[in-house]
N, C-alpha and C positions, 0 to 999 in steps of 0.2 A: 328786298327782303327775301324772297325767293335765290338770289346768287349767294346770300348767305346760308341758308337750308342745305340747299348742293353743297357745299366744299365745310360742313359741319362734317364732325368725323362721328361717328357711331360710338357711345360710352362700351368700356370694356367686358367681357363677359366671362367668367370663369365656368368653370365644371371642376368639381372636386371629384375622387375617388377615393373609397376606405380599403384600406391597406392591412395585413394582417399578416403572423406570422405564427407559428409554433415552435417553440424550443423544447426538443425531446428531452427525457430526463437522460441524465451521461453519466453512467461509469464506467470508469476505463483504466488502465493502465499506461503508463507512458512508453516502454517497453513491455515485451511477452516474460521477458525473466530478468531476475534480480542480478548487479554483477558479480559474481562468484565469492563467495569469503575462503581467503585461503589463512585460515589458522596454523598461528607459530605450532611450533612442535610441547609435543608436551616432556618436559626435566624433573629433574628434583627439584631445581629453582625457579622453574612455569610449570606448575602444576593445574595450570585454568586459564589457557590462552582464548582469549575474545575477539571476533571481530563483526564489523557491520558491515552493510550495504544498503542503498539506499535507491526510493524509483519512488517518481511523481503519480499519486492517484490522480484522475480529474472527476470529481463530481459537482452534481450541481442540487444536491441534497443529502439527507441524513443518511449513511450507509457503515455496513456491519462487517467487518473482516471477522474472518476466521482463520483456522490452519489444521494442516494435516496433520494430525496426531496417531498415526500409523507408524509402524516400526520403519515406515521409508527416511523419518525425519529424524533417524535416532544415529548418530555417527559409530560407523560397524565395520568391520573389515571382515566380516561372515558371521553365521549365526550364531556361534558360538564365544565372538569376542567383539565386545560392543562400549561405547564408553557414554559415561555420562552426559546426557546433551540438554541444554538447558536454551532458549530463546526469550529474547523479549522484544516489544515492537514499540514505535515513538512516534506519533505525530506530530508536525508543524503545528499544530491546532491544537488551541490549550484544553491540558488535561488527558489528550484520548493518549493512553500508555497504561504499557503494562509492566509488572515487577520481572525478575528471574523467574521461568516455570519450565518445569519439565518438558519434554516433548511430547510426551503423554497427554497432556491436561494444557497445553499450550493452548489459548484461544479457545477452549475448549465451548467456553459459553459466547463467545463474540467482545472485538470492542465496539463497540459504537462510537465512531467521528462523526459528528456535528458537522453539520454544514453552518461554514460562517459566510455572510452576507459580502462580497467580493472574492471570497479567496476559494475558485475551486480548482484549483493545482496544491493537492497536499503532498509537503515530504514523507513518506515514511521512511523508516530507520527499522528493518529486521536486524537484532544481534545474534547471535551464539557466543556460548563457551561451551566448551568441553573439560574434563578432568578425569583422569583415572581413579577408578573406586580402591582405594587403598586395601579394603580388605578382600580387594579378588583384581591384581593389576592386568591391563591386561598385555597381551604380544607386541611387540613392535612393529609397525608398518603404517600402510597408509588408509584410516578410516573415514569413509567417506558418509554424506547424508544427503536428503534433498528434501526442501521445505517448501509447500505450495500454500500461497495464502489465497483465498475466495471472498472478491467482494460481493457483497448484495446487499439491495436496499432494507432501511432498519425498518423493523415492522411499529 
């Protein structure tokens, strides 16, 4: 009985460890700028050339775009000859979009994108048009604008 005891193996013994992690809240951009909109020219028969661009947000909660509504965002070729400039914005994410607005009043109050439950790589979709105001046309050449959108979390 005892040569049985000796060559008995020892039952197995564990030790657990708790494990933990924190995941920061993240907004971000996927690039630092959006890729360039190079708008047709404006005719008699394109009088309201459009175009888009597009860059992935990543968040991982509710958060509020805005935009620059300074005359930086207003397509100009000097202060004295500037054209209509109008912006609108589109998310992957149902609902968060905005109509045609001014560059004035573009985002002026925020949109709000919902965080949905898997998905935080959102498309957005910045557009523009532009058009000459018919009752003040203006010079020919090349009028340029720069649009900066700011995310931050939705309060």
């Amino acid at each position: 009985m005892a040569a049985d005891l000796a060559s008995a193996q020892p039952p197995p013994v564990s030790a657990s460890c708790s494990i933990s992690c924190t995941v920061a809240e993240i907004v971000e951009w996927s690039e630092a700028t959006f890729p360039p909109i190079e708008l047709a020219e404006i005719t008699a028969s394109n009088t309201q050339p459009t175009g888009t661009a597009s860059l992935v947000l990543y968040a991982n909660g509710d958060v509020k775009i805005t935009a620059d509504n300074s005359n930086k965002a207003e397509l100009a070729k000097d202060a004295n000859h500037k054209l209509v400039t109008e912006y609108r914005l589109q998310c992957d994410t149902g609902g968060a979009a905005t109509s045609w607005s001014d560059y004035a009043s573009f985002l002026s109050d925020g949109l709000i994108v919902p965080h949905a439950a898997g998905n935080r790589a959102i498309e957005v979709n910045l557009s523009v048009r532009a058009s000459n105001d018919r009752s003040q046309p203006q010079d020919a050449g090349t009028y340029t604008a720069e649009q900066t959108l700011t995310v931050c979390w939705a309060s």
